[in-house]
Backbone as XML, in Angstrom:
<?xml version="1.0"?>
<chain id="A" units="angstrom">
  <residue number="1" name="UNK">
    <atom name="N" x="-53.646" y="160.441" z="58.171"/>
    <atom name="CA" x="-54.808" y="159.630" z="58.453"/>
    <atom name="C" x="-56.087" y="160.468" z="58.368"/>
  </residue>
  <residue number="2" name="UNK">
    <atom name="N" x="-55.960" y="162.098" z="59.032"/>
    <atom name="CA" x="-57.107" y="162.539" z="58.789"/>
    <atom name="C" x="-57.644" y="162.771" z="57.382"/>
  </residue>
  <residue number="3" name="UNK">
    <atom name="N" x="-56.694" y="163.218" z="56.391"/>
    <atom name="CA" x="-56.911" y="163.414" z="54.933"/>
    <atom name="C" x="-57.111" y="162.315" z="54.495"/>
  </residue>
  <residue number="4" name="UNK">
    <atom name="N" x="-57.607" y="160.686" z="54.663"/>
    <atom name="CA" x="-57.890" y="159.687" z="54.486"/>
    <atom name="C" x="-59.523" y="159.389" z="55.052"/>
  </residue>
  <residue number="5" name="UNK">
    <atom name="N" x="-59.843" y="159.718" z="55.911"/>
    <atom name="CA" x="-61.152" y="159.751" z="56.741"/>
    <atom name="C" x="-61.990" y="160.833" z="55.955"/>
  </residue>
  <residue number="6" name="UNK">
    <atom name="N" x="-61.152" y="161.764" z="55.691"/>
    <atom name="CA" x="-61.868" y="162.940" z="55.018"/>
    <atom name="C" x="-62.376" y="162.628" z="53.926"/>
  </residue>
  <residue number="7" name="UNK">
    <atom name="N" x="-61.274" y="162.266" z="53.463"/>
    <atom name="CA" x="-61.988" y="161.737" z="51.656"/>
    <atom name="C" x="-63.134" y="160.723" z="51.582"/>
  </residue>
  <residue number="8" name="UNK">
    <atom name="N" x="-63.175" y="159.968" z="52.452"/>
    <atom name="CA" x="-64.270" y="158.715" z="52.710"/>
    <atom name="C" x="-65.502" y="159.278" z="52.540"/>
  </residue>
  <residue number="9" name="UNK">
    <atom name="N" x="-65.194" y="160.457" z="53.969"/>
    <atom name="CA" x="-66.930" y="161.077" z="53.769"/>
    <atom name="C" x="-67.014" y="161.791" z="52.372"/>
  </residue>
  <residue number="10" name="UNK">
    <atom name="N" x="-66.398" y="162.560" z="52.221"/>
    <atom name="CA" x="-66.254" y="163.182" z="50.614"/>
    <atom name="C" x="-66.695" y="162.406" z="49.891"/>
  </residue>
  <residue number="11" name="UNK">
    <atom name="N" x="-65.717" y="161.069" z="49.808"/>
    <atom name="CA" x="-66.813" y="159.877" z="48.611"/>
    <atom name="C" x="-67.663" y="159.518" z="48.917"/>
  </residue>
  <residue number="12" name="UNK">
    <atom name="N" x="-68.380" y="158.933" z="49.725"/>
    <atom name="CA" x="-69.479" y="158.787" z="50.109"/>
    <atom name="C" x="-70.742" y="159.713" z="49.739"/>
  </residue>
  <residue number="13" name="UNK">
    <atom name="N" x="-70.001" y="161.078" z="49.813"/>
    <atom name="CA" x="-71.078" y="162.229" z="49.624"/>
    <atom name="C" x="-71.431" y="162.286" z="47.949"/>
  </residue>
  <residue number="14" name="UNK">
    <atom name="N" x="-70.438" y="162.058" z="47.487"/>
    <atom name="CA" x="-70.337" y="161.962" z="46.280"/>
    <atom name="C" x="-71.284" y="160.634" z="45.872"/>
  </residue>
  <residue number="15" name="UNK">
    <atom name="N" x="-71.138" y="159.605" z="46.179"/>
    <atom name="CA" x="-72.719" y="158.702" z="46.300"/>
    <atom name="C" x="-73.607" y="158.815" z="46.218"/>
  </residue>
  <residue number="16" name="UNK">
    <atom name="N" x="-73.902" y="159.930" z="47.279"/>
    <atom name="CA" x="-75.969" y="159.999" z="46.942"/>
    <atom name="C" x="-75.809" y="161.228" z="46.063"/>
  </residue>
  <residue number="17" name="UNK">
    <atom name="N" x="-74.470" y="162.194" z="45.607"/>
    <atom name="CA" x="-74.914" y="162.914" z="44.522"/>
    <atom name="C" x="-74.765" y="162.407" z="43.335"/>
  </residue>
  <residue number="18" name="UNK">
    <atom name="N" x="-74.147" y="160.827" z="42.752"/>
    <atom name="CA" x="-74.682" y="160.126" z="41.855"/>
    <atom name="C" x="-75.450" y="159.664" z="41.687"/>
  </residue>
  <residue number="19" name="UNK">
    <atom name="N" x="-76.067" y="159.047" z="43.171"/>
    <atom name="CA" x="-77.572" y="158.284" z="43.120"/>
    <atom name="C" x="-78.677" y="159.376" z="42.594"/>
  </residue>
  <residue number="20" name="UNK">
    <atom name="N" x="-78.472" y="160.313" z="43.198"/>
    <atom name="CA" x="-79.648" y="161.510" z="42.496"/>
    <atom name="C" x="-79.878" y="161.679" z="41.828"/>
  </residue>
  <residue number="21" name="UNK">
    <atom name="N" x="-78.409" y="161.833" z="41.095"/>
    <atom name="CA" x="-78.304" y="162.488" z="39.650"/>
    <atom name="C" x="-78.687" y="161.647" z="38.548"/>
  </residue>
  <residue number="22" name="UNK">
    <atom name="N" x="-78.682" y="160.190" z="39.150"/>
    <atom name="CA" x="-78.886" y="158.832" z="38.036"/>
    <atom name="C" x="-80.637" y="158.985" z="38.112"/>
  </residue>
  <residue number="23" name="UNK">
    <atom name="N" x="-81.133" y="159.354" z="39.154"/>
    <atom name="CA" x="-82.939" y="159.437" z="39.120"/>
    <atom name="C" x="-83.146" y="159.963" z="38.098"/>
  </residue>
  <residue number="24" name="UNK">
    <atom name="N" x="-82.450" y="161.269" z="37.273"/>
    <atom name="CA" x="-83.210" y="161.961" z="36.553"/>
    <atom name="C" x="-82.553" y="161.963" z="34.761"/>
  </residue>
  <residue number="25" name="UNK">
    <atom name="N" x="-81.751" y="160.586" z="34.794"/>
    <atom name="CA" x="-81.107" y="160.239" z="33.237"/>
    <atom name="C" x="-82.044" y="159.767" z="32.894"/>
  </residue>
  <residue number="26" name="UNK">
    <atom name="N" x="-82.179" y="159.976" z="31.446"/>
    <atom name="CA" x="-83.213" y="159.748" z="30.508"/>
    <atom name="C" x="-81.961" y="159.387" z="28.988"/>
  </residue>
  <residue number="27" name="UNK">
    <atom name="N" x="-83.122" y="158.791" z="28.087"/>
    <atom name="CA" x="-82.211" y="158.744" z="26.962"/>
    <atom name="C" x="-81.558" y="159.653" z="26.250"/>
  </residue>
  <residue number="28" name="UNK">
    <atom name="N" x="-81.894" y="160.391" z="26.494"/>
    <atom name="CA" x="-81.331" y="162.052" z="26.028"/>
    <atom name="C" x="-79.959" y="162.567" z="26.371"/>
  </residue>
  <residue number="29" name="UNK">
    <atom name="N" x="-78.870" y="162.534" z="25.804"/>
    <atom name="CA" x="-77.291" y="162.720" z="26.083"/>
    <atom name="C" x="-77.632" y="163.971" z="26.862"/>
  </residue>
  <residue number="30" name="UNK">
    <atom name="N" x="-78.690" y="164.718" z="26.829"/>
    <atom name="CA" x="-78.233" y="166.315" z="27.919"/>
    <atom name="C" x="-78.895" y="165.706" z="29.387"/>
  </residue>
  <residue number="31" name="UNK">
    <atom name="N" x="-79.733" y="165.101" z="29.385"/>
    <atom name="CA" x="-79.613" y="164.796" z="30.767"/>
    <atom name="C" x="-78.425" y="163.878" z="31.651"/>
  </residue>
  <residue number="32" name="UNK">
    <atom name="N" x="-77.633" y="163.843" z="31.091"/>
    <atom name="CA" x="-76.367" y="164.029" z="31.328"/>
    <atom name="C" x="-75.337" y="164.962" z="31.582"/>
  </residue>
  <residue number="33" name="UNK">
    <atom name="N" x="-75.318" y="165.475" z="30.635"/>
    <atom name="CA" x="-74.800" y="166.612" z="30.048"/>
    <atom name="C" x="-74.755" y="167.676" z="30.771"/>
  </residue>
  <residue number="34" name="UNK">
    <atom name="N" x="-75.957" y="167.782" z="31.513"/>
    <atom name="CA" x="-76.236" y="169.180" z="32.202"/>
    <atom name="C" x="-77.147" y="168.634" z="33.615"/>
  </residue>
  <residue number="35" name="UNK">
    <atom name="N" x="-76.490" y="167.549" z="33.899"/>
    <atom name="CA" x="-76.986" y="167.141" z="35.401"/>
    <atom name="C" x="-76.158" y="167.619" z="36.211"/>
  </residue>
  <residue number="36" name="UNK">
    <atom name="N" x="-76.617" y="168.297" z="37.317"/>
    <atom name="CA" x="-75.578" y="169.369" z="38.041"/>
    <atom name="C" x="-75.031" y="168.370" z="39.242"/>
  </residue>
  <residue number="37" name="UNK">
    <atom name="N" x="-76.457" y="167.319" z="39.485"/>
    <atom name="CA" x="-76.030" y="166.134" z="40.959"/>
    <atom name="C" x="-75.014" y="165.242" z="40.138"/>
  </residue>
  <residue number="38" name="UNK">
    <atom name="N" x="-74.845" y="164.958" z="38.992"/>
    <atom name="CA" x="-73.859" y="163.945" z="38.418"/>
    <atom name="C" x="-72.701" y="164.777" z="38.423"/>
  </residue>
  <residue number="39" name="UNK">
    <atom name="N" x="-72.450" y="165.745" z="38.086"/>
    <atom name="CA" x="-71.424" y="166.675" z="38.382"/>
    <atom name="C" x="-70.672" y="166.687" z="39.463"/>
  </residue>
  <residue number="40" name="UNK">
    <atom name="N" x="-71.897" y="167.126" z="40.503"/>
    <atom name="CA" x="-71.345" y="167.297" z="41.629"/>
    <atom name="C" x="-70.492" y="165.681" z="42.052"/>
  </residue>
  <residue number="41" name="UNK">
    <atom name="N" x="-71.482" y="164.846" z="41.904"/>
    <atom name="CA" x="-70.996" y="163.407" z="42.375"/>
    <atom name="C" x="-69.835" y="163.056" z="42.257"/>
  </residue>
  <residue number="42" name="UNK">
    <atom name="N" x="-69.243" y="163.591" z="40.994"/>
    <atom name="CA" x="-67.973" y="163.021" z="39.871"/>
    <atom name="C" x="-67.213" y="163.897" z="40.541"/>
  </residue>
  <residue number="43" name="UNK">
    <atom name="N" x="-67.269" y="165.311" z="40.709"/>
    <atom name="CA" x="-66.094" y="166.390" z="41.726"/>
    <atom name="C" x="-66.274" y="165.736" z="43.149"/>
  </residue>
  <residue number="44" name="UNK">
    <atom name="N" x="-67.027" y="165.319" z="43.873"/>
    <atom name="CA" x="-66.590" y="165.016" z="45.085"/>
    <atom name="C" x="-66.013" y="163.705" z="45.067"/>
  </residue>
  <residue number="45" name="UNK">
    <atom name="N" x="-66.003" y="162.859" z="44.138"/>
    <atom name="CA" x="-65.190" y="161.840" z="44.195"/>
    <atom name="C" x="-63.633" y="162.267" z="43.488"/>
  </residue>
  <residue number="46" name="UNK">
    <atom name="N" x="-63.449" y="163.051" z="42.425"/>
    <atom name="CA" x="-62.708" y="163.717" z="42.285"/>
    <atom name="C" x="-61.593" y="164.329" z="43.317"/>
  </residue>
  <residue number="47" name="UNK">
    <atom name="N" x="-62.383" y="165.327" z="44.431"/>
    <atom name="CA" x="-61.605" y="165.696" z="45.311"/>
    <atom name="C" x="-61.045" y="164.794" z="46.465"/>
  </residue>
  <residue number="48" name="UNK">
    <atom name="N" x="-62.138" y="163.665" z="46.676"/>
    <atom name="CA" x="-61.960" y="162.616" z="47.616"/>
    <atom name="C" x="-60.665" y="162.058" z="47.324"/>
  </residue>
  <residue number="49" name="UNK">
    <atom name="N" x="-60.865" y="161.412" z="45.882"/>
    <atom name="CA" x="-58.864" y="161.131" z="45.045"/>
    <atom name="C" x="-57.910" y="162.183" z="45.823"/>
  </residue>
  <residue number="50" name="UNK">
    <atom name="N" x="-58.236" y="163.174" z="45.483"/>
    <atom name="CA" x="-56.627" y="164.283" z="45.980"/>
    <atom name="C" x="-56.756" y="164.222" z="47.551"/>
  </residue>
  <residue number="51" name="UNK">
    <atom name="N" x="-57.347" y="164.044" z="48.136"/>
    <atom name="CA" x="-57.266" y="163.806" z="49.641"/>
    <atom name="C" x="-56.657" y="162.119" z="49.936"/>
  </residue>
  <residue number="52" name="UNK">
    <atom name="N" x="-57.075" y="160.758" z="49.133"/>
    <atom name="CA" x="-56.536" y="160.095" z="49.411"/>
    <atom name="C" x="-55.066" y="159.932" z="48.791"/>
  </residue>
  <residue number="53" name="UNK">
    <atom name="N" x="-54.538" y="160.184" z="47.712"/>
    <atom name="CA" x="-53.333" y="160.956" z="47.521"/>
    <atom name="C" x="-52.331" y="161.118" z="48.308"/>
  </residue>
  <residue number="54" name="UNK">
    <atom name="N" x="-52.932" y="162.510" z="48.952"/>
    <atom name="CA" x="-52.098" y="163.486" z="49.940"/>
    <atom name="C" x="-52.230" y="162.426" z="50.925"/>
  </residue>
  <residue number="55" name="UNK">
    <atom name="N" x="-53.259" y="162.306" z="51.357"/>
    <atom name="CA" x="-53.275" y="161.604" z="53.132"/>
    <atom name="C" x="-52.283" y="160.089" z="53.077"/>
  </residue>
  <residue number="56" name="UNK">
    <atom name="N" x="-51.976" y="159.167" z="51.732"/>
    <atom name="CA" x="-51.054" y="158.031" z="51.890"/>
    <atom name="C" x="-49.895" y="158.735" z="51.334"/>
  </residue>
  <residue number="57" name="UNK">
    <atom name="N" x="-49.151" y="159.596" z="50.866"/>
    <atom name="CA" x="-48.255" y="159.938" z="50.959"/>
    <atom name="C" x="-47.387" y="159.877" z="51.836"/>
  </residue>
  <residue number="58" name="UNK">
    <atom name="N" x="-47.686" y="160.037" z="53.304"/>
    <atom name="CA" x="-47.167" y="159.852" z="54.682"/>
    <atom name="C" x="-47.170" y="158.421" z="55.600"/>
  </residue>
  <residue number="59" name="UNK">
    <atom name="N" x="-47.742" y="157.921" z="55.209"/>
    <atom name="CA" x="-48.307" y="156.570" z="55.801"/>
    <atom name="C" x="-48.148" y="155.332" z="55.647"/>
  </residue>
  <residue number="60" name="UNK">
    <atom name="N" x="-48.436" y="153.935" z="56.430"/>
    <atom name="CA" x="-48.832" y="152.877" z="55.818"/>
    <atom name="C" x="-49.652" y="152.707" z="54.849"/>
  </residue>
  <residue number="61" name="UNK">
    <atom name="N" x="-49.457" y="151.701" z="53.598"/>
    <atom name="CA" x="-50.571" y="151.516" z="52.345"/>
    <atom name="C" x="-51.876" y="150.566" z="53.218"/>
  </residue>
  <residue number="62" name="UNK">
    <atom name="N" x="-51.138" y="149.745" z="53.925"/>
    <atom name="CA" x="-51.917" y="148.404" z="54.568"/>
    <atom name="C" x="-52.804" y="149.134" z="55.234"/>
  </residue>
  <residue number="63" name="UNK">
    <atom name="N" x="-52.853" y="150.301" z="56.421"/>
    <atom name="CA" x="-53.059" y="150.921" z="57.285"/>
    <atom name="C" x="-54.433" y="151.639" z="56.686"/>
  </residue>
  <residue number="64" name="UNK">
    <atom name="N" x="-53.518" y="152.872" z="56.124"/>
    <atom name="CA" x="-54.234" y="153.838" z="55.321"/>
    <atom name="C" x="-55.806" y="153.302" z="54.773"/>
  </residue>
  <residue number="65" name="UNK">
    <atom name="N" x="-55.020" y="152.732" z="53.886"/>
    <atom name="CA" x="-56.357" y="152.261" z="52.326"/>
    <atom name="C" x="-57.256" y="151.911" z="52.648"/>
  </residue>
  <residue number="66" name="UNK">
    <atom name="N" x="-57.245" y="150.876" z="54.404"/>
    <atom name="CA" x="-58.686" y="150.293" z="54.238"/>
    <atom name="C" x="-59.827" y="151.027" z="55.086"/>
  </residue>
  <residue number="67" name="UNK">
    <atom name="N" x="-59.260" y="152.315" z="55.677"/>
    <atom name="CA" x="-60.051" y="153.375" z="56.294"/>
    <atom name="C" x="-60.737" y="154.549" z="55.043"/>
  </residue>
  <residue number="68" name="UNK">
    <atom name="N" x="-60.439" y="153.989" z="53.668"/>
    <atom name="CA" x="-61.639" y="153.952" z="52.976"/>
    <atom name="C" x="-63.060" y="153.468" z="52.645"/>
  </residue>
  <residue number="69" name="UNK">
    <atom name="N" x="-62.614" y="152.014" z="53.394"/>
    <atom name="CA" x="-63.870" y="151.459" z="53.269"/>
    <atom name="C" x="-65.000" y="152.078" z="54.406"/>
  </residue>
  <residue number="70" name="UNK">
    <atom name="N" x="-64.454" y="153.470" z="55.258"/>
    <atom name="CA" x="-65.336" y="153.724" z="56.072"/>
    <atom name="C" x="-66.355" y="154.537" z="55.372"/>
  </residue>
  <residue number="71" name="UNK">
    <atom name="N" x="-65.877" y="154.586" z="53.965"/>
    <atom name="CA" x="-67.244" y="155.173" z="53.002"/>
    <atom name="C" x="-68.273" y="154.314" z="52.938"/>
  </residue>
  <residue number="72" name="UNK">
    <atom name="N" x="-68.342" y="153.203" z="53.347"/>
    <atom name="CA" x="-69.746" y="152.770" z="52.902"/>
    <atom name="C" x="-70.165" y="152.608" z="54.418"/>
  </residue>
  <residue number="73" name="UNK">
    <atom name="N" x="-69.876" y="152.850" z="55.588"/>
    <atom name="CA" x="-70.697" y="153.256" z="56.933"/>
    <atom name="C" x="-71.371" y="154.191" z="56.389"/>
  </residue>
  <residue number="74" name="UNK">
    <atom name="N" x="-70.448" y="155.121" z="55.976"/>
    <atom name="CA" x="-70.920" y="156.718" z="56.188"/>
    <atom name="C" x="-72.534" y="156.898" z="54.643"/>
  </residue>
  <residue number="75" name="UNK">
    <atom name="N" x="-72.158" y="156.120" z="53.584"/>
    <atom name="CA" x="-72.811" y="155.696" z="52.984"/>
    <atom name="C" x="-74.428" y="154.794" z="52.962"/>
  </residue>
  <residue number="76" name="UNK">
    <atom name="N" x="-73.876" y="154.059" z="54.275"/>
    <atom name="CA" x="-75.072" y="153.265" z="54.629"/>
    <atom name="C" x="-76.047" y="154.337" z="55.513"/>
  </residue>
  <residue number="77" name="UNK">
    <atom name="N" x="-75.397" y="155.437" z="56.519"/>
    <atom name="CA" x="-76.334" y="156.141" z="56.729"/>
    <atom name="C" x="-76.711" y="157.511" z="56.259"/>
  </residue>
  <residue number="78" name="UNK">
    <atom name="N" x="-75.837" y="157.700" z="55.098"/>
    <atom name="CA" x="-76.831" y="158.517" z="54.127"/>
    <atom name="C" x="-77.883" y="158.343" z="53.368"/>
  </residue>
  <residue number="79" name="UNK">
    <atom name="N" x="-77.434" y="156.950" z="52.834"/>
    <atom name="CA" x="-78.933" y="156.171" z="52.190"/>
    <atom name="C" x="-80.248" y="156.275" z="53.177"/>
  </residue>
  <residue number="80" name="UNK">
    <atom name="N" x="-80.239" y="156.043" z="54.389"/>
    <atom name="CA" x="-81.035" y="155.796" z="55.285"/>
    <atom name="C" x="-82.208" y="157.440" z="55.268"/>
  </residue>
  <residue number="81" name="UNK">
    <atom name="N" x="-81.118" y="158.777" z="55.059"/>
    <atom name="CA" x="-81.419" y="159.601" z="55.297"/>
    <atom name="C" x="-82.204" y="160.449" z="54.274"/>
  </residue>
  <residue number="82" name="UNK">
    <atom name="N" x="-81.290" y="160.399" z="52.852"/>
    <atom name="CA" x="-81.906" y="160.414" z="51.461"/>
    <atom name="C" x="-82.439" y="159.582" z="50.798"/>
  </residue>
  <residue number="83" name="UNK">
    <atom name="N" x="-82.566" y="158.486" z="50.794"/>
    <atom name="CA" x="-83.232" y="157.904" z="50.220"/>
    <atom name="C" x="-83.868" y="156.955" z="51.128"/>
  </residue>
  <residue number="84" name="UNK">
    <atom name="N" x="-84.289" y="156.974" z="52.095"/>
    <atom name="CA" x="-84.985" y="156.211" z="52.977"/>
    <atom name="C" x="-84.818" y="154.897" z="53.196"/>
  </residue>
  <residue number="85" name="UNK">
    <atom name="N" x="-84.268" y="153.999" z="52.869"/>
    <atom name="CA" x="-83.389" y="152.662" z="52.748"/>
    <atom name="C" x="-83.617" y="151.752" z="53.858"/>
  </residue>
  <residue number="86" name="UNK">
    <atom name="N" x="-83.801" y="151.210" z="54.180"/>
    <atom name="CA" x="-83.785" y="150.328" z="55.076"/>
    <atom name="C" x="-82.737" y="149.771" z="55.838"/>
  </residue>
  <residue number="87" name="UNK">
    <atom name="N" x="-82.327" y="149.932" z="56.981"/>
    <atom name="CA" x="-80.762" y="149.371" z="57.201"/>
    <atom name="C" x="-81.139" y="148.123" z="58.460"/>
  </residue>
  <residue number="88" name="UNK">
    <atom name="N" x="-80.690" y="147.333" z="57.691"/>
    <atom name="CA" x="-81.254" y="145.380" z="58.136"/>
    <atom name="C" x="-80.054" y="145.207" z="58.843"/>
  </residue>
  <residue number="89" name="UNK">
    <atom name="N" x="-80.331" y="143.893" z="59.611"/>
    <atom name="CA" x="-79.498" y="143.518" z="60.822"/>
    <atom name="C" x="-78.404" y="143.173" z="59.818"/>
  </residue>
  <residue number="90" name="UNK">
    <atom name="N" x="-78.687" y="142.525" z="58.722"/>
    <atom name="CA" x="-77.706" y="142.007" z="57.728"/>
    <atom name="C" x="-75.988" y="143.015" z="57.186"/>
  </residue>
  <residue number="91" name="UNK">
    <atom name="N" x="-77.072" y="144.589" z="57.094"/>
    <atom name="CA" x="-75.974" y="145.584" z="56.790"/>
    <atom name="C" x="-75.300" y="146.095" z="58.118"/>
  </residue>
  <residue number="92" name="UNK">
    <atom name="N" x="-76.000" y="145.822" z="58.949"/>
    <atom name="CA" x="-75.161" y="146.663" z="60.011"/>
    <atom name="C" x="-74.272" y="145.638" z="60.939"/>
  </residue>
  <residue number="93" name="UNK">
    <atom name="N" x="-74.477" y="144.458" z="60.159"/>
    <atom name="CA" x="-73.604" y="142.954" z="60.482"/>
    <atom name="C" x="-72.215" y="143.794" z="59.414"/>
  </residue>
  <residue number="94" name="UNK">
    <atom name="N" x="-72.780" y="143.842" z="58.396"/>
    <atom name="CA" x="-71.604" y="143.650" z="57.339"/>
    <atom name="C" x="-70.335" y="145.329" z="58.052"/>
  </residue>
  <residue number="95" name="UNK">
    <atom name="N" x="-71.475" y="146.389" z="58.184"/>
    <atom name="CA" x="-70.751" y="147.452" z="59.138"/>
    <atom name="C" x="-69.256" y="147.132" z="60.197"/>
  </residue>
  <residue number="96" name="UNK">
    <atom name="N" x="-70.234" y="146.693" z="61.029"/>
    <atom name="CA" x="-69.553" y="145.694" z="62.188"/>
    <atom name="C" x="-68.391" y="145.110" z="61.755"/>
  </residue>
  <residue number="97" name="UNK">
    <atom name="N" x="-68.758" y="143.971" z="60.761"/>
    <atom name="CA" x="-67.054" y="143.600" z="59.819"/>
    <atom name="C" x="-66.020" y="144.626" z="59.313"/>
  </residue>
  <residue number="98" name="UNK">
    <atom name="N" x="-66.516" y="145.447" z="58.848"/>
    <atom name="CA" x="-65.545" y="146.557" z="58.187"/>
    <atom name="C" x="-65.229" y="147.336" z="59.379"/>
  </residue>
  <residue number="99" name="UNK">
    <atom name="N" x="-65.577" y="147.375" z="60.527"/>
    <atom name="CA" x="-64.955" y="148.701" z="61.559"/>
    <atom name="C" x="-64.112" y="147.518" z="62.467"/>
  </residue>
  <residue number="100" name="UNK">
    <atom name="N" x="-64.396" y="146.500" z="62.395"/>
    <atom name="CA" x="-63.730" y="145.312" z="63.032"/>
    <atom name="C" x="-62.363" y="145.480" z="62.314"/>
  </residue>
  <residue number="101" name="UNK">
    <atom name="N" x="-62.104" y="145.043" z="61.336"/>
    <atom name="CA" x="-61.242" y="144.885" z="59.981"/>
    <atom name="C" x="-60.482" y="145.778" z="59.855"/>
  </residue>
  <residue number="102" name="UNK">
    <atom name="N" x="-61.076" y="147.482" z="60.275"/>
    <atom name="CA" x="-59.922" y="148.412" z="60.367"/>
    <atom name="C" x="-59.284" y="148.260" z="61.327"/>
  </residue>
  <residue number="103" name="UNK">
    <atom name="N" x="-59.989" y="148.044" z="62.738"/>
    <atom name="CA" x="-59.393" y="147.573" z="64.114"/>
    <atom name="C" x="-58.049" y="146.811" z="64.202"/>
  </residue>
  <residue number="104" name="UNK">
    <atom name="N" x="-58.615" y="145.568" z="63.621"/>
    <atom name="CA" x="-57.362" y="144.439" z="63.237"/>
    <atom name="C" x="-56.315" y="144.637" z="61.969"/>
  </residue>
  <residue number="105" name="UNK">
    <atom name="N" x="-56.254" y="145.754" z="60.767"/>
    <atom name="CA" x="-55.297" y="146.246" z="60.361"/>
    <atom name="C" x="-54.412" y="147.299" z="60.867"/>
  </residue>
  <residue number="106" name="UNK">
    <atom name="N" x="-55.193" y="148.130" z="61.731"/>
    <atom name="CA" x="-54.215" y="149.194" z="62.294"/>
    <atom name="C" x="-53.488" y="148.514" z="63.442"/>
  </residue>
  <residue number="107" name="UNK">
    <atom name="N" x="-53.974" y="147.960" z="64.213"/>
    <atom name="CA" x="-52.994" y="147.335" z="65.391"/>
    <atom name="C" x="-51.800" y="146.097" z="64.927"/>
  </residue>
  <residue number="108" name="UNK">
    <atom name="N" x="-52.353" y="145.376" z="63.590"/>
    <atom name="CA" x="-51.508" y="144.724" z="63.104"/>
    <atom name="C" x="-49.782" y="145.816" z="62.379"/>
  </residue>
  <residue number="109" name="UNK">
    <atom name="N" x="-50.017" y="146.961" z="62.605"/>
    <atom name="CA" x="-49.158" y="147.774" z="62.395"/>
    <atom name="C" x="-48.226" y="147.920" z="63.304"/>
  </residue>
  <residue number="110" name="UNK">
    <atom name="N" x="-48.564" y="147.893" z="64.373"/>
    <atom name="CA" x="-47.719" y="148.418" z="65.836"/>
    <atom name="C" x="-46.794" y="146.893" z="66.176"/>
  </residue>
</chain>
């Protein structure tokens, strides 16, 4: 479970190093090419994979999988932080659903 939580933030992190990295594409194949935040973005989602991997190897699928979606908490307050974002009663409604949702899949286990 922890190598499942882990990867979340990992992907997540990997988020605002795509969002970054997408600020500075231009039509030009090297700004691509040699964007170091798109890089990075693509390896931390990369490594996030081999952590979710390893971490359901051991586990429930039902259980496990949807304590991915705690990437877009962790997501919603990185936006807030890098990119200044606004976080509306609306998203932190939709929050609320998804930490609810893990609540009611993990106990639906026991």
């Amino acid at each position: 479970m922890v190598l499942v939580l882990v990867g979340s933030v990992i992907g997540s992190v990997g988020a605002i190093f795509l969002k970054s990295g997408a600020h500075q594409v231009n039509r030009h194949w090297t700004s691509i090419a040699f964007n170091w935040r798109l890089a990075l973005g693509v390896g931390t989602y990369l490594a996030s994979s081999v952590l979710f991997v390893k971490g359901m190897s051991n586990g429930e699928l039902s259980v496990l999988f949807p304590l991915v979606s705690l990437s877009y908490v962790c997501t919603l307050v990185w936006s807030r932080l890098f990119f200044h974002e606004a976080i509306t009663k609306v998203k932190l409604t939709g929050v609320g659903l998804i930490l609810a949702g893990i609540i009611f899949l993990s106990l639906g286990s026991r």
